[in-house]
DRENBA-24214 format. One record per atom (N, C-alpha, C): residue in three letters; x, y negated, z; residue number from 1; atom name. Coordinates in steps of 0.02 Angstrom, whole numbers. Layout:
! DRENBA-24214
 residuo   east  north     up num atomo
     ALA      X      Y      Z NUM    CA
...
END
This chain:
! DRENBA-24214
 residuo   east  north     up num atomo
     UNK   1692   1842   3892   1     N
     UNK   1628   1825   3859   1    CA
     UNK   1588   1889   3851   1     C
     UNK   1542   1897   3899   2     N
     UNK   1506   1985   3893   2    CA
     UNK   1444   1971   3869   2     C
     UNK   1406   1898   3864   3     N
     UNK   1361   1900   3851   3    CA
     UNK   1353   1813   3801   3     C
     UNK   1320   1813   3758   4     N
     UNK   1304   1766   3720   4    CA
     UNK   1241   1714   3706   4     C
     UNK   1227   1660   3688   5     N
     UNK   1146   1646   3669   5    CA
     UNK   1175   1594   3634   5     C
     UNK   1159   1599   3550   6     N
     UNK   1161   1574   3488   6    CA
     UNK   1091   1543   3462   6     C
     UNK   1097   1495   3461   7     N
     UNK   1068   1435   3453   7    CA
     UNK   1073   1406   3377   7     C
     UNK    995   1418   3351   8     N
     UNK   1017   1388   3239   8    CA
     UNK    949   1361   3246   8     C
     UNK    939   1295   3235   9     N
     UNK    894   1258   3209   9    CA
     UNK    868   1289   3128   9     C
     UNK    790   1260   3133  10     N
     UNK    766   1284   3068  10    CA
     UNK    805   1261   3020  10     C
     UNK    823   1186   3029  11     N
     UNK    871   1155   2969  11    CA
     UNK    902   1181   2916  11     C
     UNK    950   1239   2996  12     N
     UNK   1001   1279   2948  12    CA
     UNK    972   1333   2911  12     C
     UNK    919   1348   2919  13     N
     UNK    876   1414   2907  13    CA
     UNK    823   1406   2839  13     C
     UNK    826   1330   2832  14     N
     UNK    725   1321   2786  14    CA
     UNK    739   1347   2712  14     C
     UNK    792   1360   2685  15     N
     UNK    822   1381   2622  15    CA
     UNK    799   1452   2620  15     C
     UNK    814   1502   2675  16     N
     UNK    828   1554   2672  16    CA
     UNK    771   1583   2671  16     C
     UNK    772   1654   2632  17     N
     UNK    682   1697   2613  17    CA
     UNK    671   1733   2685  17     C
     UNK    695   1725   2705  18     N
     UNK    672   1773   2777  18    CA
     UNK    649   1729   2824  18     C
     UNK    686   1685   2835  19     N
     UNK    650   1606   2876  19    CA
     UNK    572   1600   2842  19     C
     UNK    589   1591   2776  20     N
     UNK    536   1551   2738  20    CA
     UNK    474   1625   2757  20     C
     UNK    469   1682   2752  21     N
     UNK    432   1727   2757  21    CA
     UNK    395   1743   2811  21     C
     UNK    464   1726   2884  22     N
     UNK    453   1736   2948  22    CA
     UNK    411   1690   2979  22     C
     UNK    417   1629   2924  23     N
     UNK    374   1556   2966  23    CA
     UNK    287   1568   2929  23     C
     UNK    263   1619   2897  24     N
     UNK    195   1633   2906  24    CA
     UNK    179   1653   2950  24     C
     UNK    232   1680   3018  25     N
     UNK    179   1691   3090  25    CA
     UNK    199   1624   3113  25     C
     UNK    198   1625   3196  26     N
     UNK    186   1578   3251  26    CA
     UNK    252   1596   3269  26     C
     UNK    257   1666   3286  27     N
     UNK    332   1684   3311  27    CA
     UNK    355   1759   3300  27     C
     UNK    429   1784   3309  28     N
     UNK    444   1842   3308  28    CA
     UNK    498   1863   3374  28     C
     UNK    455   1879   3419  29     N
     UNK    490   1875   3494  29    CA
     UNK    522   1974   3514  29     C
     UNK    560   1970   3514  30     N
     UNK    617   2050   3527  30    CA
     UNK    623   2066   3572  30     C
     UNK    578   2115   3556  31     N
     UNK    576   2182   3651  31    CA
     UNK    635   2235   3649  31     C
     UNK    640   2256   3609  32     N
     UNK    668   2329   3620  32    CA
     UNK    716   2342   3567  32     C
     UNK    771   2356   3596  33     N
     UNK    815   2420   3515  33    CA
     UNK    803   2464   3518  33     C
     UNK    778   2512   3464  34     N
     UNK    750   2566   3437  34    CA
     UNK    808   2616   3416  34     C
     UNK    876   2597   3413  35     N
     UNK    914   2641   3396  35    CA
     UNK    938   2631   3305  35     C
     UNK    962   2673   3275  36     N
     UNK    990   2661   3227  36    CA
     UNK    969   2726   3180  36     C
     UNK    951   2711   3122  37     N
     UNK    897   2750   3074  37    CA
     UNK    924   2757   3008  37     C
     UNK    973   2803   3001  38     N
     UNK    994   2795   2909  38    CA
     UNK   1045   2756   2889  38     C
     UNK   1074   2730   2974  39     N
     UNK   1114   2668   2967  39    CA
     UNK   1105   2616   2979  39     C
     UNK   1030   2591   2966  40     N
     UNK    992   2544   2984  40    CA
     UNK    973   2523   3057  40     C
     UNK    978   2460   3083  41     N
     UNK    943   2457   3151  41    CA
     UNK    901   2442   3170  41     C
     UNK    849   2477   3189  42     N
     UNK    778   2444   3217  42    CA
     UNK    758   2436   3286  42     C
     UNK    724   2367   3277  43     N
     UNK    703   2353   3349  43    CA
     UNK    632   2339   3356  43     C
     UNK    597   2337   3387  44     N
     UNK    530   2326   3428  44    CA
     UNK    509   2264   3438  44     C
     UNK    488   2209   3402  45     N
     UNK    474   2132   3392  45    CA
     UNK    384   2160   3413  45     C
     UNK    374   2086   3431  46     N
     UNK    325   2055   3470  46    CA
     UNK    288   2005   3393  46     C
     UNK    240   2014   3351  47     N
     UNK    245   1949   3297  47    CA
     UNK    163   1922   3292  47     C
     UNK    192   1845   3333  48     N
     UNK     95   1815   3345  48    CA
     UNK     74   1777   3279  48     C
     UNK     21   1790   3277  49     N
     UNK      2   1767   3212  49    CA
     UNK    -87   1731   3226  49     C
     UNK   -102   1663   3192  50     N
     UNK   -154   1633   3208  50    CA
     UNK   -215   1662   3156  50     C
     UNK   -182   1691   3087  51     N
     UNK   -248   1704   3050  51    CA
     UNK   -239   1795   3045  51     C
     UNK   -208   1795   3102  52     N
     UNK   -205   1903   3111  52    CA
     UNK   -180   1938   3057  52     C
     UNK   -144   1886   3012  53     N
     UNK    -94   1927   2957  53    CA
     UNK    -36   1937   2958  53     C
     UNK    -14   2010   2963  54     N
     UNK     41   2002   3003  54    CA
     UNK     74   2030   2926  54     C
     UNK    153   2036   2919  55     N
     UNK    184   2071   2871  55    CA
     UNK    166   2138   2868  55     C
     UNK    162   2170   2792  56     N
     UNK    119   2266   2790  56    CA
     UNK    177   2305   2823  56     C
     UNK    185   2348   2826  57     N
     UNK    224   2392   2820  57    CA
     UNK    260   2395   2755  57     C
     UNK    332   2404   2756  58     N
     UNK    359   2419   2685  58    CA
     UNK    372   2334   2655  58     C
     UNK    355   2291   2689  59     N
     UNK    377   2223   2658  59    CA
     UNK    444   2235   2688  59     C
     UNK    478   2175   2633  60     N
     UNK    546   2186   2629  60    CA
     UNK    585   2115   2623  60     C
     UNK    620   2083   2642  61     N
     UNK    652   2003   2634  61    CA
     UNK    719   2031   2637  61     C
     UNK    745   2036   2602  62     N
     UNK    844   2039   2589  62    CA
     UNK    872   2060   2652  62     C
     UNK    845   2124   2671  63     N
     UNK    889   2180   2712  63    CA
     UNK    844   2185   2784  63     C
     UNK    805   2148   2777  64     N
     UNK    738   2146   2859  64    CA
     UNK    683   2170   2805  64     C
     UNK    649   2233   2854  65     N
     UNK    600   2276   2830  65    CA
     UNK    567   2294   2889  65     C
     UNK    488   2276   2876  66     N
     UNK    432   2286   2908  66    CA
     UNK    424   2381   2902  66     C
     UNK    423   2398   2950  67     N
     UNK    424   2499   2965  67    CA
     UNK    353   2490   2979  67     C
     UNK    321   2481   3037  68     N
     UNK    267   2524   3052  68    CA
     UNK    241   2470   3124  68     C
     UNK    183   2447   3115  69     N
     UNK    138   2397   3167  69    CA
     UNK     98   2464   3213  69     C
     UNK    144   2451   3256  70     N
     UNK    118   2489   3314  70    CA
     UNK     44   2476   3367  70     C
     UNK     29   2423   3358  71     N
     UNK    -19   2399   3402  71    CA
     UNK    -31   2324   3369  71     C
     UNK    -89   2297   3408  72     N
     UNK   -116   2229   3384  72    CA
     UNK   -177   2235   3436  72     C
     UNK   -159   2158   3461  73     N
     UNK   -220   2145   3511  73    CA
     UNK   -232   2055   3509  73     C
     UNK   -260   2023   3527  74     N
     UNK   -295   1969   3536  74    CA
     UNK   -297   1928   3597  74     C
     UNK   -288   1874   3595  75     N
     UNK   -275   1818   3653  75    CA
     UNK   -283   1741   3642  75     C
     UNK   -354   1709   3642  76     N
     UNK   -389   1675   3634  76    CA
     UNK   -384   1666   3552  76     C
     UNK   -326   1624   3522  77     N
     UNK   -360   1602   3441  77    CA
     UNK   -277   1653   3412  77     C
     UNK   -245   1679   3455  78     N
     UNK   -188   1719   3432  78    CA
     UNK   -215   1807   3435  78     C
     UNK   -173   1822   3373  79     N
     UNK   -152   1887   3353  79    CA
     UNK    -83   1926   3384  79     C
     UNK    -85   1971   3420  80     N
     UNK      2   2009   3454  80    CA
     UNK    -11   2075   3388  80     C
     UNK     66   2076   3376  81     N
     UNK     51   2137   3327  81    CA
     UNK    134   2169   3353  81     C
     UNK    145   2201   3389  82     N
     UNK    183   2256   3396  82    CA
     UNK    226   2295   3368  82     C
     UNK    293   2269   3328  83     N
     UNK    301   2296   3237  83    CA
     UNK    382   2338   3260  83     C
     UNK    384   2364   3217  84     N
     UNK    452   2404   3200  84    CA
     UNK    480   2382   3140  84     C
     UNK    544   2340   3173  85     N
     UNK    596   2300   3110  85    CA
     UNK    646   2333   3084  85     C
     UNK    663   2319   3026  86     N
     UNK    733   2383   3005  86    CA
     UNK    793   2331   2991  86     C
     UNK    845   2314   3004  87     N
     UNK    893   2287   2975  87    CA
     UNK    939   2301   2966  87     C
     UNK    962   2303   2872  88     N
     UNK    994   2373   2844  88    CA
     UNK   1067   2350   2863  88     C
     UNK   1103   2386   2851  89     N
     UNK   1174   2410   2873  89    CA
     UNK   1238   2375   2855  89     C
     UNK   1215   2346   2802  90     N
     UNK   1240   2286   2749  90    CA
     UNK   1242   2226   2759  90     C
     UNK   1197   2218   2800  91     N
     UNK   1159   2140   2836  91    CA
     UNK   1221   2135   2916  91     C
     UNK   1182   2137   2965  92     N
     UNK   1208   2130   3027  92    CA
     UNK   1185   2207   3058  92     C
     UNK   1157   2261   3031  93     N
     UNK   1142   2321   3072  93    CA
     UNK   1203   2354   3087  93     C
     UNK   1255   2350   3069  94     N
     UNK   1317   2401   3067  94    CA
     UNK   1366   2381   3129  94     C
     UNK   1349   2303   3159  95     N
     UNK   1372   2298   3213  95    CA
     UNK   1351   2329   3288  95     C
     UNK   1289   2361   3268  96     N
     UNK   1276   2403   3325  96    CA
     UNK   1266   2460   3337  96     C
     UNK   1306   2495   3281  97     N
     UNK   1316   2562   3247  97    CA
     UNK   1361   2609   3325  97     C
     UNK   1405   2549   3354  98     N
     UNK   1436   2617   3415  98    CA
     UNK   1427   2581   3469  98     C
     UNK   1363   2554   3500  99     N
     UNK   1333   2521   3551  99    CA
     UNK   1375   2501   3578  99     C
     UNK   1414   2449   3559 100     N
     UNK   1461   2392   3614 100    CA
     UNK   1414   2311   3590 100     C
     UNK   1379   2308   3569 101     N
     UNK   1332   2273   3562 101    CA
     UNK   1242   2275   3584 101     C
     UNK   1229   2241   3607 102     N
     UNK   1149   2228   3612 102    CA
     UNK   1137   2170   3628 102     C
     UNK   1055   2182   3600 103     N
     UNK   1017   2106   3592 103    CA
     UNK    978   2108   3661 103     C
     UNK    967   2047   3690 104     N
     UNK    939   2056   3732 104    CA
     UNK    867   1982   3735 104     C
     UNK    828   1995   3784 105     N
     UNK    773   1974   3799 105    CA
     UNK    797   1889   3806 105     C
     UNK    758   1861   3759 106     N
     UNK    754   1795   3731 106    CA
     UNK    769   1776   3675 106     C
     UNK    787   1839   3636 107     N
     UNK    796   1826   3568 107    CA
     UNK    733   1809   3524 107     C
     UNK    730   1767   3475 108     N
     UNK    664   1736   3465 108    CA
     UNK    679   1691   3381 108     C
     UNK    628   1716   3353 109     N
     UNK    608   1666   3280 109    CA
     UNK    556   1619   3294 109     C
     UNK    556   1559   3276 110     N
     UNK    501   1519   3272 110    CA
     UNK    514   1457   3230 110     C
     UNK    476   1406   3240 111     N
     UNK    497   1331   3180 111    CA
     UNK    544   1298   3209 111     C
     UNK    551   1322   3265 112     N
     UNK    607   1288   3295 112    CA
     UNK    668   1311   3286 112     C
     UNK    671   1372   3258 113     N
     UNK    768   1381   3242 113    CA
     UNK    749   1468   3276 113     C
     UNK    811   1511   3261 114     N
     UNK    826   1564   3268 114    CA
     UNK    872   1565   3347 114     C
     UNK    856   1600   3406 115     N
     UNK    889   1614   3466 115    CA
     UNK    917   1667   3471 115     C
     UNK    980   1684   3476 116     N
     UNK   1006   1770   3478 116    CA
     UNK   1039   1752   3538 116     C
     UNK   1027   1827   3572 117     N
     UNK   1050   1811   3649 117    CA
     UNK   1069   1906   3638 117     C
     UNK   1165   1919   3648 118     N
     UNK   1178   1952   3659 118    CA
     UNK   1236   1970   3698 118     C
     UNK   1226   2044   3720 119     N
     UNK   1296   2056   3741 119    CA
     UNK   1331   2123   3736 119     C
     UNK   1399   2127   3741 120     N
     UNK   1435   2155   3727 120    CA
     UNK   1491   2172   3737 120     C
     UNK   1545   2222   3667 121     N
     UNK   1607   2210   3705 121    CA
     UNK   1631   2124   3684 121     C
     UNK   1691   2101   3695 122     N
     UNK   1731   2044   3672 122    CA
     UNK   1742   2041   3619 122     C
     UNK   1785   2094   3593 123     N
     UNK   1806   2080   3507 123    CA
     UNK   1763   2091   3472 123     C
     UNK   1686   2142   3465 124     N
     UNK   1655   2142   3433 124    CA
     UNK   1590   2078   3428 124     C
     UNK   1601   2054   3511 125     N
     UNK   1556   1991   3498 125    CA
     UNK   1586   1936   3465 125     C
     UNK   1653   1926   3455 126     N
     UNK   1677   1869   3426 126    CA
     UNK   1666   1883   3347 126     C
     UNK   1673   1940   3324 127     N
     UNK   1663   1976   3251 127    CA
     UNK   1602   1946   3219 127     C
     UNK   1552   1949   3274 128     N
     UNK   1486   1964   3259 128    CA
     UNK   1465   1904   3247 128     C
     UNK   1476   1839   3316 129     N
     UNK   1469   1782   3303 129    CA
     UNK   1507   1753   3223 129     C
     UNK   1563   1782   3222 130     N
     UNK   1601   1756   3157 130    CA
     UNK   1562   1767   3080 130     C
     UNK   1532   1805   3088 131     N
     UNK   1489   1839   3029 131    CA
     UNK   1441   1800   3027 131     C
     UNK   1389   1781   3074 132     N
     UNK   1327   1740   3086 132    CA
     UNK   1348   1686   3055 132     C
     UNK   1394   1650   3083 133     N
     UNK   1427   1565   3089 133    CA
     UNK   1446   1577   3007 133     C
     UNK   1475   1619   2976 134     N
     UNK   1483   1598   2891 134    CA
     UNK   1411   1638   2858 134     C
     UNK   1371   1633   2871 135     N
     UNK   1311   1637   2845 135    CA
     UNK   1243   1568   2853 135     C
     UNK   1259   1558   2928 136     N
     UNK   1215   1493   2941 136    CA
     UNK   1246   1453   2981 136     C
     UNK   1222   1401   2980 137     N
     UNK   1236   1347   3015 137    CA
     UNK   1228   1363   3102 137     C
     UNK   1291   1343   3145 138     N
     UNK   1251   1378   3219 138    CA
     UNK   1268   1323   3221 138     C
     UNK   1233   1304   3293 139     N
     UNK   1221   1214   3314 139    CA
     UNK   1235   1221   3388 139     C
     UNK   1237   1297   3412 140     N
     UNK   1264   1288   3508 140    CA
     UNK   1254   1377   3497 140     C
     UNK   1338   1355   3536 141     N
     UNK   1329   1441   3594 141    CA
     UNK   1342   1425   3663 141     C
     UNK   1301   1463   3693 142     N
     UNK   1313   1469   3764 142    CA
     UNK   1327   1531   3801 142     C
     UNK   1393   1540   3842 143     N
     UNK   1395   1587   3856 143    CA
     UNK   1398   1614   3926 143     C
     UNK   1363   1666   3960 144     N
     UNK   1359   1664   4021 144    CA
     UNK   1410   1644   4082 144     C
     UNK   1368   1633   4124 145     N
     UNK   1441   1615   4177 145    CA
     UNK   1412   1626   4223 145     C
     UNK   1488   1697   4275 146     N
     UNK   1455   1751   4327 146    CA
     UNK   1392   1769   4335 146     C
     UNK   1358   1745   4394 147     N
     UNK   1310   1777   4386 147    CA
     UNK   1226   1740   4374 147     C
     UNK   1250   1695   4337 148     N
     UNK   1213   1646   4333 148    CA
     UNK   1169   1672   4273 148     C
     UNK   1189   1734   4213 149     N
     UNK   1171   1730   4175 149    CA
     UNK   1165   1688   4099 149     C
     UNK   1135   1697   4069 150     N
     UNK   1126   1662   4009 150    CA
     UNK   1070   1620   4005 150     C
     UNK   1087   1553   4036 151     N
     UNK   1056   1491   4055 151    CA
     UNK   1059   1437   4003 151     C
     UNK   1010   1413   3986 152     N
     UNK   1007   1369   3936 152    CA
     UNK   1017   1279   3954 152     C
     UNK   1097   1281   3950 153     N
     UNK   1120   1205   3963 153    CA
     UNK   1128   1162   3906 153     C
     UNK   1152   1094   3943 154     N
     UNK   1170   1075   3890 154    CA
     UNK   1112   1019   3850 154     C
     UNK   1115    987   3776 155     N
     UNK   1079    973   3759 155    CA
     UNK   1031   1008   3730 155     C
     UNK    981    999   3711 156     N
     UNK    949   1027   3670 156    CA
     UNK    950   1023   3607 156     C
     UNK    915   1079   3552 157     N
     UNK    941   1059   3486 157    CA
     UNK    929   1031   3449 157     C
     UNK    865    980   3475 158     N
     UNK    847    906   3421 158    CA
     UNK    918    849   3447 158     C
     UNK    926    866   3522 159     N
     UNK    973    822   3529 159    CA
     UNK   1036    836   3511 159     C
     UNK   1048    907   3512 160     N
     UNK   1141    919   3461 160    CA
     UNK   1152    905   3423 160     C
     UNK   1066    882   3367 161     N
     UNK   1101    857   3289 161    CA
     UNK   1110    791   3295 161     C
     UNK   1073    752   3353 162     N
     UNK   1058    678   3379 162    CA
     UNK   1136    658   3372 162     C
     UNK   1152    686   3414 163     N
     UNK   1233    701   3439 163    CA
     UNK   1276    695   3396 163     C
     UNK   1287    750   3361 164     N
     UNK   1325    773   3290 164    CA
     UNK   1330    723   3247 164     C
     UNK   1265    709   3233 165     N
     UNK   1259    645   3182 165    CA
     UNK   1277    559   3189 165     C
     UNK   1274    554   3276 166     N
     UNK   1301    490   3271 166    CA
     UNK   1387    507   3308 166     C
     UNK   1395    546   3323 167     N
     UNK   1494    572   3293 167    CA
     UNK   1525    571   3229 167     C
     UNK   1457    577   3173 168     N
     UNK   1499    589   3143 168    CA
     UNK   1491    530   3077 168     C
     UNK   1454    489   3083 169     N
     UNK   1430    413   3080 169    CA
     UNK   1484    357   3121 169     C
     UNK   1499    362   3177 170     N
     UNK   1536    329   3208 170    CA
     UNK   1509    305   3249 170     C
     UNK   1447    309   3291 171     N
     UNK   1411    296   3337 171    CA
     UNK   1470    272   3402 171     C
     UNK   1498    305   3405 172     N
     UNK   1562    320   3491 172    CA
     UNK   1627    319   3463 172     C
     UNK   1613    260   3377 173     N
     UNK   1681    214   3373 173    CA
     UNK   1668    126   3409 173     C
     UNK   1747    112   3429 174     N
     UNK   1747     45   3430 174    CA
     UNK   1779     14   3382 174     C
     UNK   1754    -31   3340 175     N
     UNK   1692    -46   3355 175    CA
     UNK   1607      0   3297 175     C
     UNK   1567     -2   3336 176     N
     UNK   1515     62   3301 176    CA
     UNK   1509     78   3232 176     C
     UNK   1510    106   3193 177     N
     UNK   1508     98   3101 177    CA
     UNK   1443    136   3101 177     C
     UNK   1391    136   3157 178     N
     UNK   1317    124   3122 178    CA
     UNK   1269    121   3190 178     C
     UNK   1213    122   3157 179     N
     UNK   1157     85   3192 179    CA
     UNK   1100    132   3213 179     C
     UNK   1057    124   3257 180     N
     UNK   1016    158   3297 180    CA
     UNK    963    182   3220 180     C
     UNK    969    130   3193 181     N
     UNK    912    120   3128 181    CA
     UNK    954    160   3096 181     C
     UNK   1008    171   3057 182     N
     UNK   1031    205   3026 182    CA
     UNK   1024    285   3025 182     C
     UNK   1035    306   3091 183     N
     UNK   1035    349   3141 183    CA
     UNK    955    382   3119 183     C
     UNK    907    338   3148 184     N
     UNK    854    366   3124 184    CA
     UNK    809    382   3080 184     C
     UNK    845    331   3024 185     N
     UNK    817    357   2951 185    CA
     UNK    849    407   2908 185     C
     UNK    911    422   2938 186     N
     UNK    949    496   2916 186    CA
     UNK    911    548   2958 186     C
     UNK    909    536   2994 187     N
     UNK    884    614   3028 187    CA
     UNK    777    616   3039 187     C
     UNK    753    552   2996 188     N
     UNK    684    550   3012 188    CA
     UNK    636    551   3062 188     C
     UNK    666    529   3117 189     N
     UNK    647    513   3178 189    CA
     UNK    645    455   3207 189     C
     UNK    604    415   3236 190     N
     UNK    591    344   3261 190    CA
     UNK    652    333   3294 190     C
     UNK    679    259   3300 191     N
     UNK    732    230   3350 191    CA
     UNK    719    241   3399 191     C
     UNK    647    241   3439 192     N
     UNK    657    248   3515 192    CA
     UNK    681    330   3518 192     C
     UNK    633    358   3483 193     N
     UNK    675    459   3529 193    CA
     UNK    740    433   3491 193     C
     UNK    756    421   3433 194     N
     UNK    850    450   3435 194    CA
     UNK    892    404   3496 194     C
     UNK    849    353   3508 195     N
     UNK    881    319   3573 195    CA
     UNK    876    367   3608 195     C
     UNK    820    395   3638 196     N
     UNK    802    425   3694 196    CA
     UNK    838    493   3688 196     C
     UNK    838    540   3651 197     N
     UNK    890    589   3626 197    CA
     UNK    942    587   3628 197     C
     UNK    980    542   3625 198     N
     UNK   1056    512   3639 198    CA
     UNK   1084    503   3711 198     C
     UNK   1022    469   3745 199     N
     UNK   1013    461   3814 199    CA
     UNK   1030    535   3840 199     C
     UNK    993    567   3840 200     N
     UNK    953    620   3856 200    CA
     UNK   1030    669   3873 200     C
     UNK   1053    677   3802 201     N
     UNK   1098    706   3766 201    CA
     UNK   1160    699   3804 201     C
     UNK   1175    641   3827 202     N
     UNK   1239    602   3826 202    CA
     UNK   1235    641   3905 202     C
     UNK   1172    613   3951 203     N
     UNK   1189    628   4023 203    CA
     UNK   1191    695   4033 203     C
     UNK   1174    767   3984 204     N
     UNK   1182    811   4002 204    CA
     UNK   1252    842   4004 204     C
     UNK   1296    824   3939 205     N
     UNK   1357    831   3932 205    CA
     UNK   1408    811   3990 205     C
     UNK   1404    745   4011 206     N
     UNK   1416    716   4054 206    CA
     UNK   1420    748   4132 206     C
     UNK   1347    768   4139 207     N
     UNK   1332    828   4199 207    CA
     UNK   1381    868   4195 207     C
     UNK   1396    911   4141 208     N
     UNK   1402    978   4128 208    CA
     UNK   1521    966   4122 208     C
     UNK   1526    889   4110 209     N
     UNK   1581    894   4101 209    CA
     UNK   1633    862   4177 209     C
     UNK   1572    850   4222 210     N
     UNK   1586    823   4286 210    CA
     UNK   1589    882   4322 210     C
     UNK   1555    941   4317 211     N
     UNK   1533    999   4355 211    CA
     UNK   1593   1029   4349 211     C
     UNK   1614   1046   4275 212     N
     UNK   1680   1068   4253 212    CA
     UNK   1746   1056   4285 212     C
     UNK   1735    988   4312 213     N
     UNK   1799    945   4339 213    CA
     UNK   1798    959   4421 213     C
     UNK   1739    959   4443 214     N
     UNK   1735    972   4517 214    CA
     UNK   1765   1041   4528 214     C
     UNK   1732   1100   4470 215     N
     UNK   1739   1162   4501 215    CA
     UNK   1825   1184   4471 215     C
     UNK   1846   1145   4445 216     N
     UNK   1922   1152   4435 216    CA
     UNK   1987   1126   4489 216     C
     UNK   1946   1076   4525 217     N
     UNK   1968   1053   4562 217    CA
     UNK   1997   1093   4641 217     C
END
């Protein structure tokens, strides 16, 4: 496992002050590691914003700290602001204290859930994931395979909770202990998408568990 992509719905996130802070932009998209500062690790985020307010410098959410907005430019009704993030040592910075770790390009904040896409050595990526996973809820990892990279299979993550939830309801008991309606008034979504999500859901697994079987074969 040299490389990772961690997958957290807002769900697991809407509690938390840094979610809740981070969701006044559009997005917080990660260019660069900057190296390690005091202990601290900073990286080089991308953060679009529709009314051009971006976080000051010196703002602070429980161990993520806004350093210094390098640039800011404009692209039709969006704001790019160019920022330097700090994340202290205490938090998750200390795992990349003797570079057998890095983040890499697709890592991403938005309303849709938190994406971490890294790689590394083995034991420190299993560490690392282990630390994440008892802090938030993760809902999919995917991890590269040869040289295919870090490819995004699988269901998606309106459909993993689709999933999750009628497993754990009894959807794929015989005989069923609940209902399409049930289904969709727990999770607030119309019967046809959690139909259609299920659908969706079901044939990708399916793909992905036939592919498995061929290439073992």
């Amino acid at each position: 496992m040299r490389a990772v992509r961690i997958e957290c719905a807002f769900a697991a996130l809407e509690h938390d002050q840094r979610a809740i802070a981070g969701l006044q932009c559009v997005s917080w998209d990660f260019r660069s590691m900057l190296g390690i500062v005091d202990g601290n690790l900073r990286l080089m985020v991308e953060c679009i914003t529709v009314d051009g307010k971006c976080p000051s410098p010196g703002a602070s959410v429980n161990g993520i700290r806004i350093v210094e907005i390098l640039e800011e430019w404009q692209s039709n009704i969006l704001t790019h602001h160019l920022v330097t993030m700090e994340f202290s040592s205490d938090f998750l910075g200390h795992y990349f204290h003797d570079g057998d770790l890095a983040i890499l390009a697709g890592t991403n904040f938005t309303s849709a859930g938190l994406v971490l896409q890294i790689a590394g050595r083995h034991e420190k990526m299993v560490r690392f994931l282990s630390d994440v996973r008892s802090r938030i809820l993760v809902d999919r990892v995917t991890s590269a395979k040869t040289s295919e990279g870090l490819i995004q299979k699988g269901p998606t993550l309106q459909q993993h909770r689709v999933v999750r939830l009628a497993h754990q309801d009894g959807w794929y008991e015989v005989p069923k202990r609940t209902s399409i309606r049930e289904l969709a008034d727990k999770l607030g979504l119309s019967k046809s998408t959690v139909s259609e999500q299920l659908v969706k859901a079901e044939g990708e697994i399916v793909g992905d568990f036939l592919d498995r079987a061929i290439g073992s074969e």
